[in-house]
C-alpha positions as MATLAB code, in Angstrom:
seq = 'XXXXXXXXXXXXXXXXXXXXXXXXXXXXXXXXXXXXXXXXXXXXXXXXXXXXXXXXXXXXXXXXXXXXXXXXXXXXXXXXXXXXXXXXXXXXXXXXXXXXXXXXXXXXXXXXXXXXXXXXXXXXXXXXXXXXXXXXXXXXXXXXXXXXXXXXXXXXXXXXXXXXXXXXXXXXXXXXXXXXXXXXXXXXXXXXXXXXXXXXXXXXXXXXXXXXXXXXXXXXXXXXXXXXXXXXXXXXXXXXXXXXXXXXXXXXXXXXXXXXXXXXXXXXXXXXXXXXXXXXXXXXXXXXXXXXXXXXXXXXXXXXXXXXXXXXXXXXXXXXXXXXXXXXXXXXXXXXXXXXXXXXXXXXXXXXXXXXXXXXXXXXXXXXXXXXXX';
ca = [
     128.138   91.759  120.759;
     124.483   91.437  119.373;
     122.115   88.840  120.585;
     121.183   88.434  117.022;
     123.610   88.610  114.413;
     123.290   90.485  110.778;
     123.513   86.847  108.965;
     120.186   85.886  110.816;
     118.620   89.308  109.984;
     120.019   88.857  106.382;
     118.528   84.996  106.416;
     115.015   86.485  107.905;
     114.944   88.197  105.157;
     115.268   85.539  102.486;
     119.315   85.624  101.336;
     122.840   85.295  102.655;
     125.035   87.825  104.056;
     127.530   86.599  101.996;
     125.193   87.176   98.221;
     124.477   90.281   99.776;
     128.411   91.696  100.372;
     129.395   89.974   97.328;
     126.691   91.739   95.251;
     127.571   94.681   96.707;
     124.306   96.154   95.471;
     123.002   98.489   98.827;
     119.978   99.394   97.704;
     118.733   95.619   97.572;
     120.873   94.511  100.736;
     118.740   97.186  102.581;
     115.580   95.851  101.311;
     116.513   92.535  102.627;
     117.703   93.412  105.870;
     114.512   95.486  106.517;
     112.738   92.567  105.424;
     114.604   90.160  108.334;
     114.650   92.789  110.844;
     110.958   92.868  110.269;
     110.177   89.139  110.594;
     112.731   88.827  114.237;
     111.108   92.211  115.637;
     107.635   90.317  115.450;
     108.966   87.061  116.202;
     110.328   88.620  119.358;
     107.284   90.262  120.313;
     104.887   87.302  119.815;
     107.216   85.182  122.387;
     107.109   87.853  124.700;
     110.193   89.178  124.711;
     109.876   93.071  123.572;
     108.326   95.597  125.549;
     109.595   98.716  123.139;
     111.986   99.033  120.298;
     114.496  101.755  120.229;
     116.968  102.617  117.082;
     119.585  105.404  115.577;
     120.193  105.779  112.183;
     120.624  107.901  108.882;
     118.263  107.063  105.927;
     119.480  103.700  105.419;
     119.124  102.513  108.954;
     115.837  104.260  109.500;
     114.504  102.862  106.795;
     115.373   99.276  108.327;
     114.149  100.192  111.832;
     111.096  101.629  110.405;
     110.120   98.325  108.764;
     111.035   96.576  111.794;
     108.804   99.086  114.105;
     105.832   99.109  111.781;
     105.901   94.992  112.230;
     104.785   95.570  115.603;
     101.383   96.087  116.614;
      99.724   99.554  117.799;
     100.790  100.397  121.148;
     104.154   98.923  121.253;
     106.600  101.738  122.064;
     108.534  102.272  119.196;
     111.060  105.249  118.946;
     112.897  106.227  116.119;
     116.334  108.763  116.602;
     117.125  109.603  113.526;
     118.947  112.290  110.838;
     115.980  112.286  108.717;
     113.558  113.345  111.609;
     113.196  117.210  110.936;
     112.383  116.551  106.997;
     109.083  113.755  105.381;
     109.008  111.745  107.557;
     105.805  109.780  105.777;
     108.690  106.751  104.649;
     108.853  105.898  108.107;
     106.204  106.766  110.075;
     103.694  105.224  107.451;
     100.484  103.840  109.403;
     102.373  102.873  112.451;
     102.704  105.089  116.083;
     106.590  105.667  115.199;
     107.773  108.389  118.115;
     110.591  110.315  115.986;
     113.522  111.970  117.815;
     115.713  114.292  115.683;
     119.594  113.222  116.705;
     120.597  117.321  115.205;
     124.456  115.406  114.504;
     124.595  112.180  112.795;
     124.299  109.270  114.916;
     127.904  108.203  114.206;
     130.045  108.773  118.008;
     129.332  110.094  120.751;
     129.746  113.608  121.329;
     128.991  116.554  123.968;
     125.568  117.308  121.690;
     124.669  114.023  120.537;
     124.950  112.254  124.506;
     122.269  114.491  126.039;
     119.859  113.397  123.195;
     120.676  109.930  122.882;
     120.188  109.851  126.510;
     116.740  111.802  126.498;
     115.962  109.064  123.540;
     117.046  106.046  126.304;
     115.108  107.604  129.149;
     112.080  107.548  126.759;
     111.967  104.235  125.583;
     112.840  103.146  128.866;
     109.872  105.041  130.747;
     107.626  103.292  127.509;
     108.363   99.762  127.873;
     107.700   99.807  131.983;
     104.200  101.612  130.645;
     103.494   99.118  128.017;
     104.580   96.771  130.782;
     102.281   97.779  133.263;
      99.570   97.600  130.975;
     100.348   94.222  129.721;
      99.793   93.025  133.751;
      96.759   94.875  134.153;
      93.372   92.783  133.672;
      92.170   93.787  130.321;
      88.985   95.215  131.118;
      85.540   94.042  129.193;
      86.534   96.429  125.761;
      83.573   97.511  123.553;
      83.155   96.593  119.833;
      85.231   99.429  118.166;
      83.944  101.082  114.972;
      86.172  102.983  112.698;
      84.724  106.331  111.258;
      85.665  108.873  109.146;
      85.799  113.029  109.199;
      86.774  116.146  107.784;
      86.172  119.269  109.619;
      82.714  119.616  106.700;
      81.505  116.323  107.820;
      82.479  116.791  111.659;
      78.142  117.443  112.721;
      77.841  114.211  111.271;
      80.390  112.159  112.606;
      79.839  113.480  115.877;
      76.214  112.595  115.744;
      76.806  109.224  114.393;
      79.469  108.687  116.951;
      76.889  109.587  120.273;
      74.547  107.572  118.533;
      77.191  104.362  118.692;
      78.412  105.197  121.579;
      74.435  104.693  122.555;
      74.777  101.280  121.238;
      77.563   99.993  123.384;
      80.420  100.622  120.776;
      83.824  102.771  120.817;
      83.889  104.789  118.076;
      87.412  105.735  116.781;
      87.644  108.482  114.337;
      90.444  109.225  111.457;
      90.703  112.690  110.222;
      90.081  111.717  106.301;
      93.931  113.799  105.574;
      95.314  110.888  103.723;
      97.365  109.016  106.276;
      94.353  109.058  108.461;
      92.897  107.030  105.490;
      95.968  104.866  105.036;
      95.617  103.974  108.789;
      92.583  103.338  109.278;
      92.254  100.930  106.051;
      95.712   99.462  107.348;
      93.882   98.803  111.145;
      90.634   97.366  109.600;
      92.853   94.888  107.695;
      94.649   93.720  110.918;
      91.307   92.843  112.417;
      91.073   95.873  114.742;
      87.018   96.789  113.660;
      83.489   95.221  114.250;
      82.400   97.814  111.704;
      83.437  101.138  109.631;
      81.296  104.476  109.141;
      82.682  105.871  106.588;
      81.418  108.773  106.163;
      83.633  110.962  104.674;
      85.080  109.515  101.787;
      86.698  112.968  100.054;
      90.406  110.741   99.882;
      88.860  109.147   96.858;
      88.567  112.873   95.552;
      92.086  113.727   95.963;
      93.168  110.513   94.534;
      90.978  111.178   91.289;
      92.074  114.624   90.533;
      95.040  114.991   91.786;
      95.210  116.596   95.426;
      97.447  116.334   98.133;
      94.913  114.446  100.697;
      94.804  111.211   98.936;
      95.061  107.758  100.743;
      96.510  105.949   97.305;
      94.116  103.653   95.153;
      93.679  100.770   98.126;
      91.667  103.927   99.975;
      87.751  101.908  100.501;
      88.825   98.301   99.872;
      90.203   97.192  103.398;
      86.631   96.482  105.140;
      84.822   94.942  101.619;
      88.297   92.700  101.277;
      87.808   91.526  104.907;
      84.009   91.238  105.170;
      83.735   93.838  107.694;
      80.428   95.488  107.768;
      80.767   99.191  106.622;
      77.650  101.595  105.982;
      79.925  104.512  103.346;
      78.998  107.798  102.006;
      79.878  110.807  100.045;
      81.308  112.613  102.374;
      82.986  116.102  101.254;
      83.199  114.385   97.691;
      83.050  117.878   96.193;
      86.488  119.027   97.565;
      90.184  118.782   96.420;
      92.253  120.013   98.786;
      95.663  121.871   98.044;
      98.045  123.875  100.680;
      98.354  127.721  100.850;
      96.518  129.315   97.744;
      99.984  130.382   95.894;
     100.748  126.318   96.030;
      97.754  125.316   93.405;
      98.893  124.054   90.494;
      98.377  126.352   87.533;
      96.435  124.411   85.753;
      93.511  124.554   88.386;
      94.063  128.486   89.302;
      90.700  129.019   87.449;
      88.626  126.768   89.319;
      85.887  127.469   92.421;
      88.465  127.538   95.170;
      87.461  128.221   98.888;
      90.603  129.362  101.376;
      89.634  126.785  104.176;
      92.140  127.751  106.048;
      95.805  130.020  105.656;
      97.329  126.387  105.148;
      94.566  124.652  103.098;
      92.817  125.582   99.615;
      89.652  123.722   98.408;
      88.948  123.132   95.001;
      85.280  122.767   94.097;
      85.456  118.859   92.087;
      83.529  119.107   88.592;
      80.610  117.082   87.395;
      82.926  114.757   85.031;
      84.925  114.553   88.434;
      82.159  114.418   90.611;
      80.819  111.186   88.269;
      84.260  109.611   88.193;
      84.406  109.529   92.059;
      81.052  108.005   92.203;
      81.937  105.169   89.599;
      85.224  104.795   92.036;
      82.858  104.494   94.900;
      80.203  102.267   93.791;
      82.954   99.770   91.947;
      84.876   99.079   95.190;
      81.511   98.798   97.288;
      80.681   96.169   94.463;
      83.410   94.160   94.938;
      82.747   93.936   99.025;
      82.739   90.511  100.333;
      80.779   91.886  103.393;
      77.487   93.782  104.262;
      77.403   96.958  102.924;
      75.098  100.167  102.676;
      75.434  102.933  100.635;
      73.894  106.325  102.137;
      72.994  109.328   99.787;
      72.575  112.559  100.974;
      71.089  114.913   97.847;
      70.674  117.746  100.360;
      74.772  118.307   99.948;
      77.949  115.957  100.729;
      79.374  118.786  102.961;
      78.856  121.990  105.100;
      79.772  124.059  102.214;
      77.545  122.435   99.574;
      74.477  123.343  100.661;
      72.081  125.777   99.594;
      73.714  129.316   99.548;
      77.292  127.589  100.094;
      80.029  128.005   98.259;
      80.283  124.483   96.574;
      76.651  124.278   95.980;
      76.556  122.889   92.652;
      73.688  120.465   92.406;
      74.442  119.424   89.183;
      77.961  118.284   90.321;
      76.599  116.561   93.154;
      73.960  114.685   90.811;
      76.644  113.099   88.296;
      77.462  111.693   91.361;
      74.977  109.942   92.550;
      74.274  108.790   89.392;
      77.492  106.941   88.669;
      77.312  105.702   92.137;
      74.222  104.528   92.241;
      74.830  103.120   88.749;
      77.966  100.992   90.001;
      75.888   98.921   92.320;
      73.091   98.810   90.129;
      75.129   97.303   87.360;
      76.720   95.108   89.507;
      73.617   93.987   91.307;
      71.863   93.114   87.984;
      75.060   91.383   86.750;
      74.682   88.705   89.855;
      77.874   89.769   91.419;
      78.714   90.978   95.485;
      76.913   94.224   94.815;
      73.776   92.873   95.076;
      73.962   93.065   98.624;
      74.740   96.513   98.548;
      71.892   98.776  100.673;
      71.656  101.770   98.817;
      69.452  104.602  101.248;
      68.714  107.968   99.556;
      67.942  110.920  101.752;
      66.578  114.614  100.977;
      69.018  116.030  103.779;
      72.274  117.040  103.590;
      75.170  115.054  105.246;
      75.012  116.794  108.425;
      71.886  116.769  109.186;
      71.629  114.569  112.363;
      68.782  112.044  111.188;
      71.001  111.276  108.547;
      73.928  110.606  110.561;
      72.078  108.573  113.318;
      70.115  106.473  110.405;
      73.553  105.676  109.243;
      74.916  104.769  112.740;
      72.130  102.821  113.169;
      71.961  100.748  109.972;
      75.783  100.046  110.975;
      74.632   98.262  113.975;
      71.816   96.080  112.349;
      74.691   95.050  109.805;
      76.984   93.798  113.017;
      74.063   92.327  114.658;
      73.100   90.661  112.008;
      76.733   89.081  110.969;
      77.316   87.893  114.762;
      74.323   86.610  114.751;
];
């Protein structure tokens, strides 16, 4: 028998077990129960009482473990065995550190293929939770501030001076590879308090969101850390890239664009000036609306290792509409009286990667946390 029945899951979740049978609507039931099983799972975690969540399931029951997993906080061991392992996964993995196990036969009986992995999946979780345990004893030792950053591999100079540079300053610098979900996490981490500042650099999700890529971290992409106050220093990094899969997956209507083959698995696209300036009015209207310090760094040398002179996206004129729409955002906002005002705006000659810029950015991060502990 379960410790907690499905009517208290069902009630967690804001309805009867009974409305939801009687409706006989699954879709809606799920929603609900995901909803409860969500709500317990954390419950049961604040008091103490989970050191690692295990479930089985098809699509309907992953979908309520997910929600239930992704309730927990980073580091809990969460495992996932599930029929919908060896497809997208993104529905339930999301932002959280879901460990997915593919059960190969439904999850329905035990059988002579399904034991050995069900019992590899028990093992796992098992081996976890005495980990997570063991940590959980341990005296936490004195943790530096952490700052958040963000890279692609054309902004990766950058980052990595800006990170030696924090690291300098006492901080832990934790990077997310700017792919979309690394986006999605790190704006879902900064919201759950996790940051002392962000560096974000390399802001080329916005690009994919605006044109229509496949790297894009949705429209809440730049809003987490102006939301929550956090001090961020943000730039333009590899703003003059969409980025597709293999070349024969471009859509059609953009086979007659500047593409670049970064790789046999990723196509750039070189972003236009009419894109270019609606990424910058993006930019500067959600650094407008920050509740927190913010600067805004501008590097007119080139927003990436391939646009700058003699690179393949060198397009200066692209890389000017910009800056001007940027830098027009904050103004307007600035003169209007509102939250941009206290937006830093620092223009530079070089190009991102040049490694003054990178460590002037680094260290106008750490005045701006200085200066709000202060």
């Amino acid at each position: 028998m379960p410790d907690i029945a499905a009517e208290a899951v069902a009630e967690a979740g804001g309805a009867s077990l009974a409305r939801l049978r009687g409706d006989a609507d699954r879709g809606a039931a799920l929603s609900v129960m995901a909803a409860g099983a969500a709500k317990i799972a954390r419950e049961l975690w604040e008091a103490g009482r989970v050191s690692g969540v295990l479930a089985l399931g098809g699509s309907g029951g992953s979908s309520i473990a997910a929600a239930a997993m992704a309730a927990l906080p980073v580091g809990v061991p969460k495992l996932l065995v599930s029929t919908m392992a060896s497809g997208d996964v993104t529905p339930y993995v999301g932002q959280s550190d879901v460990t997915l196990m593919y059960s190969v036969v439904d999850v329905a009986g035990i059988n002579a293929i399904s034991r050995p992995i069900l019992g590899n999946a028990a093992a796992a979780i098992a081996a976890m939770a005495a980990a997570y345990d063991g940590r959980r004893r341990e005296t936490p030792a004195e943790d530096r501030p952490l700052v958040a950053a963000t890279m692609f591999g054309v902004t990766t100079p950058a980052v990595n001076a800006a990170r030696a540079r924090l690291e300098e300053l006492g901080y832990e610098v934790v990077v997310f590879h700017a792919t979309g979900a690394g986006g999605r996490a790190m704006e879902a981490l900064v919201r759950d308090g996790y940051f002392a500042g962000v560096l974000d650099l390399t802001t080329t999700e916005l690009a994919d969101e605006l044109v229509g890529g496949v790297l894009s971290a949705g429209p809440e992409r730049l809003t987490a850390a102006g939301a929550a106050g956090v001090p961020q220093v943000v730039s333009l990094g590899a703003v003059d890239m969409v980025n597709f899969g293999p070349v024969e997956t471009v859509p059609e209507r953009f086979r007659q664009r500047r593409l670049l083959v970064h790789n046999p698995t990723v196509t750039l696209m070189r972003t236009t000036a009419e894109e270019c300036a609606g990424i910058g009015r993006e930019i500067g209207t959600k650094l407008a609306a920050a509740t927190g310090p913010v600067a805004l760094f501008v590097p007119r040398g080139g927003v990436s290792a391939v646009d700058v002179e003699g690179g393949p996206f060198h397009d200066p004129g692209a890389d000017a509409a910009c800056f001007a729409a940027v830098l027009a955002a904050v103004t307007g906002a600035a003169e209007a009286g509102g939250p941009g005002a206290d937006v830093q705006v620092v223009e530079s000659e070089d190009d991102i990667n040049q490694p003054r810029f990178a460590v002037a950015a680094a260290d106008r991060l750490h005045e701006l946390i200085q200066k709000g502990a202060a």
